[in-house]
Legacy VTK file of the C-alpha trace (Angstrom):
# vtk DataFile Version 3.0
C-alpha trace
ASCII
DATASET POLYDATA
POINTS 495 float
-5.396 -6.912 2.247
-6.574 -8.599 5.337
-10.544 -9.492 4.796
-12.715 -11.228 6.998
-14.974 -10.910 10.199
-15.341 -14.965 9.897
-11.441 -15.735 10.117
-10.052 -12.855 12.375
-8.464 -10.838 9.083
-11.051 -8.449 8.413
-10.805 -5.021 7.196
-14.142 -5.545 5.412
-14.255 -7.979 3.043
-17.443 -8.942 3.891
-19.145 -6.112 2.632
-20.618 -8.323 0.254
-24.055 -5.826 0.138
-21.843 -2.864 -0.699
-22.971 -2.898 -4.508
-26.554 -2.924 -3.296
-26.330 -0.841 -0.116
-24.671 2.672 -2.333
-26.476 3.107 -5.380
-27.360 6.306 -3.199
-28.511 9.755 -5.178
-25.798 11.625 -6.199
-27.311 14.553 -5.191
-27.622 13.021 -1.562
-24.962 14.450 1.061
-22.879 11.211 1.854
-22.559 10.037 5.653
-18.900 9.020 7.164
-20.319 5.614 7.247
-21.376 5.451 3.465
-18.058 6.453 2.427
-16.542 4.087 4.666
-18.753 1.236 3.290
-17.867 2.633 -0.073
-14.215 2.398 0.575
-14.539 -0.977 1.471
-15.765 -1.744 -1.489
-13.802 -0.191 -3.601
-10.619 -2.519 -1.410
-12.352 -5.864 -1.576
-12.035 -4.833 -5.291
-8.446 -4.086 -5.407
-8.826 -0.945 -6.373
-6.621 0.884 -3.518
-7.055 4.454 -4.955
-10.360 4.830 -5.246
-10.661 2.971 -1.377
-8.088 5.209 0.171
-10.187 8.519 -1.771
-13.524 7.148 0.117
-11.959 6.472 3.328
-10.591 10.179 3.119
-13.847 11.540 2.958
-15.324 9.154 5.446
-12.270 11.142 8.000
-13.056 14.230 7.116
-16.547 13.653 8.094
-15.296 12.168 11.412
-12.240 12.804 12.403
-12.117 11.384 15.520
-12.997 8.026 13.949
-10.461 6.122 15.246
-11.405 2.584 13.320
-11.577 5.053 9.970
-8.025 6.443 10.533
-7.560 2.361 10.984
-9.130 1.644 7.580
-6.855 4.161 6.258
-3.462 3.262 7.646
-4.663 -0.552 6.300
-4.846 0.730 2.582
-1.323 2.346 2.854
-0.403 -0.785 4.019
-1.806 -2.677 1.057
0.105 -0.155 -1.275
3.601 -0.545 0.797
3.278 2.594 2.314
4.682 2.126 5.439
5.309 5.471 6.412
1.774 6.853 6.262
0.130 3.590 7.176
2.057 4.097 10.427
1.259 7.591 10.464
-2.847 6.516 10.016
-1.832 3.684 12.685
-0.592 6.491 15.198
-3.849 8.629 14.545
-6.320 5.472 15.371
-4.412 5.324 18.752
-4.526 8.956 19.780
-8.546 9.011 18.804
-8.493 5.704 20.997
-5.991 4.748 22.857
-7.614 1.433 23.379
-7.878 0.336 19.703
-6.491 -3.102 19.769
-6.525 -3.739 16.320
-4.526 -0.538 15.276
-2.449 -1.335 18.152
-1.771 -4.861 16.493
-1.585 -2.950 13.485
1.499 -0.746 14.311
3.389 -3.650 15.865
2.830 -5.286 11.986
4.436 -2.010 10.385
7.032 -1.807 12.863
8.065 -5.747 12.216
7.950 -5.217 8.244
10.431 -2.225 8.841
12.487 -4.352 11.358
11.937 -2.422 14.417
10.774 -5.686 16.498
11.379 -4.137 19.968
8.821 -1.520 18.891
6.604 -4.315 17.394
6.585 -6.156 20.210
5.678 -3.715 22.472
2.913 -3.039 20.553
1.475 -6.218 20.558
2.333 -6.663 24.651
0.122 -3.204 24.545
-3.004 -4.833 22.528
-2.696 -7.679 24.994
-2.931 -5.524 27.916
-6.049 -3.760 26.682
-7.583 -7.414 25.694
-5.697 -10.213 27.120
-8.101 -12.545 24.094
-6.784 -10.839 21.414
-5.158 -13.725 19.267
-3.685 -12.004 16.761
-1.186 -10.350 19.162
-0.665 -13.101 20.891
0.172 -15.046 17.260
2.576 -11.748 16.288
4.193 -12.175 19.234
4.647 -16.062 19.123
5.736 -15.557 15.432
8.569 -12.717 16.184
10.003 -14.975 18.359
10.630 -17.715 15.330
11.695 -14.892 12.919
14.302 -16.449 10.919
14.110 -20.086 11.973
11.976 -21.352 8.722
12.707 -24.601 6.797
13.379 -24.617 3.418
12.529 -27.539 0.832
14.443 -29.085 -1.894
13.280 -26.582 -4.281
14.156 -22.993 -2.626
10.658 -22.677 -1.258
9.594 -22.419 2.444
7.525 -25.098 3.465
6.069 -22.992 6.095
6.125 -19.160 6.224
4.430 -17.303 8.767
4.357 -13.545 9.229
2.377 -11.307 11.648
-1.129 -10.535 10.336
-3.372 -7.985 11.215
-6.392 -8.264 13.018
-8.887 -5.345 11.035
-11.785 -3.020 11.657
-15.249 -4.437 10.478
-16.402 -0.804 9.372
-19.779 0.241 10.587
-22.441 -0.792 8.216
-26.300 -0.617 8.337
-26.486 -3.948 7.479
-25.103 -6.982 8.717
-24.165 -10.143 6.036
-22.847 -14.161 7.159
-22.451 -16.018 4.617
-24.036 -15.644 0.554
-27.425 -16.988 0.677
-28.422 -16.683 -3.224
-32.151 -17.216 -3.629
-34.414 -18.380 -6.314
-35.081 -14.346 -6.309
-31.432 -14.032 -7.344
-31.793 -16.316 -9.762
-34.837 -14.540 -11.625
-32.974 -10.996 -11.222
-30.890 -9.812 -13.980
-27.842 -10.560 -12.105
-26.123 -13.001 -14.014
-23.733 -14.053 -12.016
-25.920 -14.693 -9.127
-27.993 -16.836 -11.504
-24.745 -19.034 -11.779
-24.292 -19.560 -8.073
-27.697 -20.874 -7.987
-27.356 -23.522 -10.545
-24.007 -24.221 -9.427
-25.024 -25.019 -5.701
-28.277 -27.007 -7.288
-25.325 -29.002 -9.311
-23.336 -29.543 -5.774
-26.486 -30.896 -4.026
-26.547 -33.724 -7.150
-22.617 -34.326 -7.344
-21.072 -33.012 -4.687
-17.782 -34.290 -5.477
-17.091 -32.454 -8.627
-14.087 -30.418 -8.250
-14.934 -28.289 -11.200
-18.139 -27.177 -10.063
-16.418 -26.059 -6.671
-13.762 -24.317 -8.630
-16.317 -22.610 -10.784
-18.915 -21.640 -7.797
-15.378 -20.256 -6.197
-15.131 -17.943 -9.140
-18.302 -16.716 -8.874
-17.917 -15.695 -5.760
-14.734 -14.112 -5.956
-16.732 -11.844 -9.200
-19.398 -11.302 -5.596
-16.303 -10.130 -3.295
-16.957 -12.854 -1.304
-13.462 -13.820 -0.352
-14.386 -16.422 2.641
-16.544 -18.178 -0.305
-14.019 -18.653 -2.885
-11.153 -19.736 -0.832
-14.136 -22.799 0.941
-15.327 -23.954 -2.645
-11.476 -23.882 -4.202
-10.238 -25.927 -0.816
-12.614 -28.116 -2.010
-11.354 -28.702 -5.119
-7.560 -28.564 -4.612
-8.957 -31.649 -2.004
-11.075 -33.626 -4.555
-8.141 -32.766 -7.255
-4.702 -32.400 -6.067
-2.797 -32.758 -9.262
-5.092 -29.283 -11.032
-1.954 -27.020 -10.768
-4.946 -23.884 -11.441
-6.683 -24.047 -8.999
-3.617 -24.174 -6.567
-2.194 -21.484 -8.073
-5.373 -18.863 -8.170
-5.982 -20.152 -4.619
-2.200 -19.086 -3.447
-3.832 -15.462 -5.064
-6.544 -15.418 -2.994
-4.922 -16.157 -0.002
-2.164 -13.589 -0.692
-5.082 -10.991 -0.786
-6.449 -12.360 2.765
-3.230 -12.540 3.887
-2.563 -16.288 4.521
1.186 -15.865 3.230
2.101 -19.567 5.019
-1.007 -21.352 2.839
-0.018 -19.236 -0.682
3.464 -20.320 -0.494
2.580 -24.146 0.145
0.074 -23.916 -2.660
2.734 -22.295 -4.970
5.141 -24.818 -3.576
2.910 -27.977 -4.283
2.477 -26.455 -7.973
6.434 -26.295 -8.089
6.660 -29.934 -7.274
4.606 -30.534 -10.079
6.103 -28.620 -12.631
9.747 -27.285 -11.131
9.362 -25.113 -14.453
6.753 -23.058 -13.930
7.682 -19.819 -14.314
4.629 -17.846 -13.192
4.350 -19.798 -10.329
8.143 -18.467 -9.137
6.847 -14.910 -10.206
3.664 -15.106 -7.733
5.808 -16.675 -5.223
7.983 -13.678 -5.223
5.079 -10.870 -5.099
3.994 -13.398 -2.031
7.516 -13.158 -0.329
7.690 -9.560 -1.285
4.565 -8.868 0.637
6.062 -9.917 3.724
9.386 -8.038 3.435
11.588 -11.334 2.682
13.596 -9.880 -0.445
16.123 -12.060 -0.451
13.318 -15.075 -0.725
11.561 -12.490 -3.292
15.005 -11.995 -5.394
15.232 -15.553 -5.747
12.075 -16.832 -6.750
11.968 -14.023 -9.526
15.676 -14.802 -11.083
14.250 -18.318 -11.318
10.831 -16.913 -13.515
13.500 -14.684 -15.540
15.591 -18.114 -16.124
12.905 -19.913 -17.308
10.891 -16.625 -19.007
13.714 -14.499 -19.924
11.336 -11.919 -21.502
8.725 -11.781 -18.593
8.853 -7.883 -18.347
6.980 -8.172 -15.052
9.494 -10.180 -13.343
12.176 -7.738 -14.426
10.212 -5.061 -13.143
9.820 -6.706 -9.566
13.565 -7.548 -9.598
14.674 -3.938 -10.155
11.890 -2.455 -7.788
13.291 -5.279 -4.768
17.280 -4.393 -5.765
16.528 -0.743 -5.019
15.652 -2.084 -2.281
18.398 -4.197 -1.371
20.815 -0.830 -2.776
22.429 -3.263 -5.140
21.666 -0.054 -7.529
23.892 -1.709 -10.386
21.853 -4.907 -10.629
18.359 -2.407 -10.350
19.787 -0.758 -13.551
20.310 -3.611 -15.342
16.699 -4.745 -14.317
15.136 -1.197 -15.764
17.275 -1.517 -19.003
15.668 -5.436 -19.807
12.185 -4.362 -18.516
13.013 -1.439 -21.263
14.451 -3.674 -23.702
11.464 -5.953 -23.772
8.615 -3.540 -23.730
9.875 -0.347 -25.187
9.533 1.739 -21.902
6.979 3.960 -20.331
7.212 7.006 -17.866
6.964 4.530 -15.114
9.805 2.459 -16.594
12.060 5.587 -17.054
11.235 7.182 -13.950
12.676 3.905 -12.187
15.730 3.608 -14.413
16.197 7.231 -12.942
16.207 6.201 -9.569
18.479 3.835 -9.863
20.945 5.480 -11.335
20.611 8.967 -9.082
20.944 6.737 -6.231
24.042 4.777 -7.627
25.852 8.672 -8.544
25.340 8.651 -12.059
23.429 12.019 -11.991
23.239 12.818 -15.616
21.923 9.600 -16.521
19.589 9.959 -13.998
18.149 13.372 -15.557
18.482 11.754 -19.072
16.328 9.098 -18.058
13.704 11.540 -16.022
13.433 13.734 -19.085
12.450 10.616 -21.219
9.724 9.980 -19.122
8.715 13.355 -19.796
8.830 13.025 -22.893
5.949 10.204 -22.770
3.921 12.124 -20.578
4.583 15.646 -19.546
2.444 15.524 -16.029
4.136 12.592 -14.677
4.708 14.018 -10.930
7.164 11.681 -9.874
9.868 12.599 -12.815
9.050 16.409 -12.299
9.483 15.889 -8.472
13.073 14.011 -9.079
14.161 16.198 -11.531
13.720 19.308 -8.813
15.270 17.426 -6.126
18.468 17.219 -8.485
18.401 20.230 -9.803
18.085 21.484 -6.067
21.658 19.803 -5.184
22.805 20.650 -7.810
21.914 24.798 -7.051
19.886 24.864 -9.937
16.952 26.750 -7.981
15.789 28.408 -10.332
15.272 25.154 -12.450
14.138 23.524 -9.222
11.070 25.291 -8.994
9.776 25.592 -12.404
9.334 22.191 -11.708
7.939 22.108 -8.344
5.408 24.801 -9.098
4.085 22.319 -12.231
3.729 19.439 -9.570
2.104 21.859 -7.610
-0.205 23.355 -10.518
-0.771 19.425 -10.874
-1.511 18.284 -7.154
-1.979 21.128 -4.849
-2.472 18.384 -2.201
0.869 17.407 -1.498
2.442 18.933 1.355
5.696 17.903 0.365
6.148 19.797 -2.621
4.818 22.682 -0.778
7.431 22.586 1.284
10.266 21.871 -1.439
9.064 24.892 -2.861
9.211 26.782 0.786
13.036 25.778 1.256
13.678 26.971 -2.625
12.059 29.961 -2.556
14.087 31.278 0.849
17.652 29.995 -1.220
16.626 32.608 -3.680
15.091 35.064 -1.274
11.612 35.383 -2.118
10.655 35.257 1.978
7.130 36.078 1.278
6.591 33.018 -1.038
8.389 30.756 1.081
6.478 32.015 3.770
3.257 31.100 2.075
4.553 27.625 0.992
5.634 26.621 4.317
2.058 27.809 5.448
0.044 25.452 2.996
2.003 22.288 3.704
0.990 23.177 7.586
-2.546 23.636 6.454
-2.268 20.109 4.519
-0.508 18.499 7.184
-0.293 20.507 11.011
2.275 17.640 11.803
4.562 18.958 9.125
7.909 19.417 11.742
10.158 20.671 9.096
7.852 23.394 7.655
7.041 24.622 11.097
10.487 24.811 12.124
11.925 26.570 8.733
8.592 29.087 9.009
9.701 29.513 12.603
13.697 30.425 11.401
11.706 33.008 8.900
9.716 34.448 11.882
12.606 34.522 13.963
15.063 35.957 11.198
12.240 38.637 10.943
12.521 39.292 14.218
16.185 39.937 14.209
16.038 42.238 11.114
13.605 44.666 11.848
14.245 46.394 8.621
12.851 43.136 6.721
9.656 42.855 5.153
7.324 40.455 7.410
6.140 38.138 5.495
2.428 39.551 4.321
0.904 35.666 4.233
2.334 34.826 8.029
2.820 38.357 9.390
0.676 37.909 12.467
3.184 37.277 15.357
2.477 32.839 16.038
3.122 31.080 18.999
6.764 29.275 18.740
8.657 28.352 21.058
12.318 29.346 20.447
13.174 25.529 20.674
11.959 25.473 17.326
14.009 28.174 15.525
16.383 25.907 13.129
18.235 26.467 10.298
15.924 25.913 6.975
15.728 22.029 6.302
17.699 20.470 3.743
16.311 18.641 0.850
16.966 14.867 1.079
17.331 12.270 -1.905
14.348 10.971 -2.010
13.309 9.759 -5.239
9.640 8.398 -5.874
LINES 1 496
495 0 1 2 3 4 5 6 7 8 9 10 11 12 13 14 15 16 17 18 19 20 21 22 23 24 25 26 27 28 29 30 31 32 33 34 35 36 37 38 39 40 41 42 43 44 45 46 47 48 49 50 51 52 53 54 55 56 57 58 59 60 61 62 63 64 65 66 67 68 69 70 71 72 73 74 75 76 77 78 79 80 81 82 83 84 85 86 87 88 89 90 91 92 93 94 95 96 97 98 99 100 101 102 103 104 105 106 107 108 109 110 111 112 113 114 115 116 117 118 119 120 121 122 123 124 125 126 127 128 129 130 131 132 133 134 135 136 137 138 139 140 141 142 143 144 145 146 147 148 149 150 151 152 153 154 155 156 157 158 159 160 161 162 163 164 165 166 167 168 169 170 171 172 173 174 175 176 177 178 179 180 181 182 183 184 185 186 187 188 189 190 191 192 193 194 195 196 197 198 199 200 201 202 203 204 205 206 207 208 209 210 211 212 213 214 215 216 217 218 219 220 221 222 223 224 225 226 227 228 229 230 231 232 233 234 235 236 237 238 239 240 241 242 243 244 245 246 247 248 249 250 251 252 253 254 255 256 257 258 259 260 261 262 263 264 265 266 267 268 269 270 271 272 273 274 275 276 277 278 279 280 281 282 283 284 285 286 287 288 289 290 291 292 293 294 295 296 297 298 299 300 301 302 303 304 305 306 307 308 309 310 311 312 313 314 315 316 317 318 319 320 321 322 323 324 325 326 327 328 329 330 331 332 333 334 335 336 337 338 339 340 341 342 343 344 345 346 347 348 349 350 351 352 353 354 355 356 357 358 359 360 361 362 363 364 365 366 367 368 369 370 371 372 373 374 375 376 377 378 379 380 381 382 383 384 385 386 387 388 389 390 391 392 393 394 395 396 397 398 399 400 401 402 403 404 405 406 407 408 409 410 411 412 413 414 415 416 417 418 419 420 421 422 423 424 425 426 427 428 429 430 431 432 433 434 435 436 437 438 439 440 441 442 443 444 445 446 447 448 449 450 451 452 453 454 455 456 457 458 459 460 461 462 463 464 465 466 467 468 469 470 471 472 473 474 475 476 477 478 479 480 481 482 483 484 485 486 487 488 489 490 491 492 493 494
């Protein structure tokens, strides 16, 4: 997502001792800053999940760790979260309301969901709090020319910037420049550090050997060492311009640091070479995609699926980025090839439900959730849908038998808490939807809609005296009356 201390995009690539620094006791009670480290790891990795579990834990431990609620709202980012990575965002600023970086940070969420007044002010606010602070100051520069990009013979921008985001260098007990792999390295058991060393010893005889760079790259991109890779393959692309693979794993890389203008004039040079290239249009979508240009993304992946008609990825992307664009039609079609080609899974169905729920065709929709059921039975997201339809449909009954197996499946989710908190008052079981509402507040005190239908419960309470109180929420809470609505309403939102 955005590593590096040494180039301003740093949420932490450069923890480049993590592997050493945590092979801590597992016995050992783990400090905020250990998980933090951890997480970092686990994102220089790629491995999002297991970086956004370890920054958790690093915010329960401190939760007024305003650069870990950063860290957090980075990895939503990295996933396309938006909402909660402006939600984590938010938090960083109320622990510190002189956080530049997660005021930078916002402003980026706010311009990939097209609010640029908001965005802007943002970055006018980072600027205020540090008049130096360049990446604001680039943001800013760069909303200004939104729109006003060139485009070459072949469909590609020849320069594409976006806003990036300046990051949090999380604490660390140790501090790391640059690689420096010693002739201890070299007699460990690491094998890969062995490798650097005999590649660097090769570079001090040839220097000029383009495959040596490109190799010593890959070794440190196997290290984490992002800042290393992207030097040594810059070398290469410059001692061999016409090596279409290193131009095209170096538009990777920089997708991952978040040089979007450098990975699409990589992919572009590569296109010049070979205008049929089809994974080179596929990567030059996911790059486009990554900085909210679908229309750019749409095209560069019908252009893979001309050349590769049975590239099940590219299908994939296509029907994820015409949800999107609501062209729900063309999204079907998309599921149905991506189906076609690889027989389906539960991730495949789930979308082709989507996709059809949104476009009205409601039985097709449940047809398709069931069939990702049917190849496996705990998939959340199908369960979820299915209740949501069933739920507009009146089917509340049906509704939660399915919520309370999400719920039996993830207790942790605040949202199906609350699903189940609206279902259970339709059938009038107060004292369960009492207790619902009351564990998505405990998961999530900023829950609006479960305070304000728990309120309405209160209040109806109140105005019944003959009612049961609710036995899980019976002690009289502070609301004010402002907050007394009528219970929420499900909306359609599929995941």
């Amino acid at each position: 997502m955005r590593p590096r201390t040494a180039r301003e995009l740093f949420f932490g690539m450069f923890l480049i001792a993590a592997s050493l620094l945590f092979t801590a006791h597992p016995a050992a009670a783990q400090t905020y800053k250990e998980h933090n480290n951890k997480g970092v790891q686990f994102y220089n990795q790629g491995n999002y999940e297991n970086a956004l579990v370890e920054f958790k834990a690093a915010f329960e431990l401190s939760p007024e760790n305003s650069e870990i609620a950063n860290n957090i709202g980075i990895v939503y980012d990295e996933m396309g979260d938006l909402v909660n990575a402006e939600k984590y965002y938010k938090v960083a600023i109320a622990n510190d309301p002189a956080n530049v970086d997660a005021h930078n940070n916002l402003g980026v969420v706010y311009y990939q969901q097209g609010k640029i007044e908001q965005a802007i002010a943002e970055w006018e606010m980072a600027l205020e709090i540090n008049p130096n602070y360049e990446s604001a100051r680039n943001n800013l520069q760069i909303a200004g020319k939104r729109g006003t990009l060139p485009v070459s013979p072949y469909g590609v921008p020849q320069e594409y910037q976006t806003p990036y985001t300046h990051t949090y260098y999380p604490p660390s007990e140790i501090s790391v420049e640059m690689p420096e792999i010693t002739i201890e390295a070299y007699q460990s058991s690491d094998s890969t550090s062995k490798c650097i060393v005999v590649l660097q010893q090769a570079l001090e005889i040839v220097p000029n050997d383009p495959v040596a760079h490109y190799n010593l790259g890959a070794c440190y991109l196997e290290k984490g060492l992002m800042d290393g890779t992207i030097m040594e393959w810059e070398k290469a692309v410059a001692l061999d311009p016409t090596n279409s693979t290193v131009r095209y794993n170096l538009s990777i890389v920089y997708t991952r640091d978040r040089q979007y203008a450098k990975a699409v004039y990589q992919l572009s040079e590569v296109l010049k070479m070979n205008p049929n290239d089809a994974i080179a249009y596929y990567v030059l979508g996911a790059v486009y995609n990554k900085v909210g240009a679908h229309d750019d993304a749409i095209e560069a992946w019908r252009r893979c699926v001309a050349i590769l008609p049975d590239f099940a990825p590219a299908h994939f992307s296509l029907g994820v980025n015409y949800l999107i664009k609501n062209d729900y039609q063309a999204s079907i079609e998309e599921w149905k090839q991506v189906i076609a080609i690889t027989g389906g899974d539960f991730h495949d169905y789930n979308n082709l439900g989507v996709a059809y729920a949104q476009k009205g065709m409601i039985d097709e929709a449940i047809a398709s959730w069931k069939a990702s059921l049917k190849r496996d039975t705990g998939y959340i997201k199908a369960r979820t849908n299915l209740g949501i339809i069933y739920a507009q449909r009146g089917m509340f009954q049906a509704a939660i038998k399915e919520w309370e197996t999400v719920r039996d499946l993830n207790s942790q989710d605040p949202v199906i808490w609350y699903n189940l908190g609206v279902m259970y008052s339709h059938v009038g079981s107060i004292d369960s939807s009492a207790y619902s509402y009351k564990q998505a507040l405990e998961l999530d005190p900023t829950f609006t809609e479960a305070l304000n239908n728990l309120a309405t419960l209160y209040g109806q309470n109140v105005r019944n005296p003959g009612a049961n109180a609710p036995t899980y929420w019976s002690k009289p809470i502070e609301l004010r009356l402002k907050y007394i609505v009528a219970p929420g309403k499900l909306e359609l939102k599929y995941r």
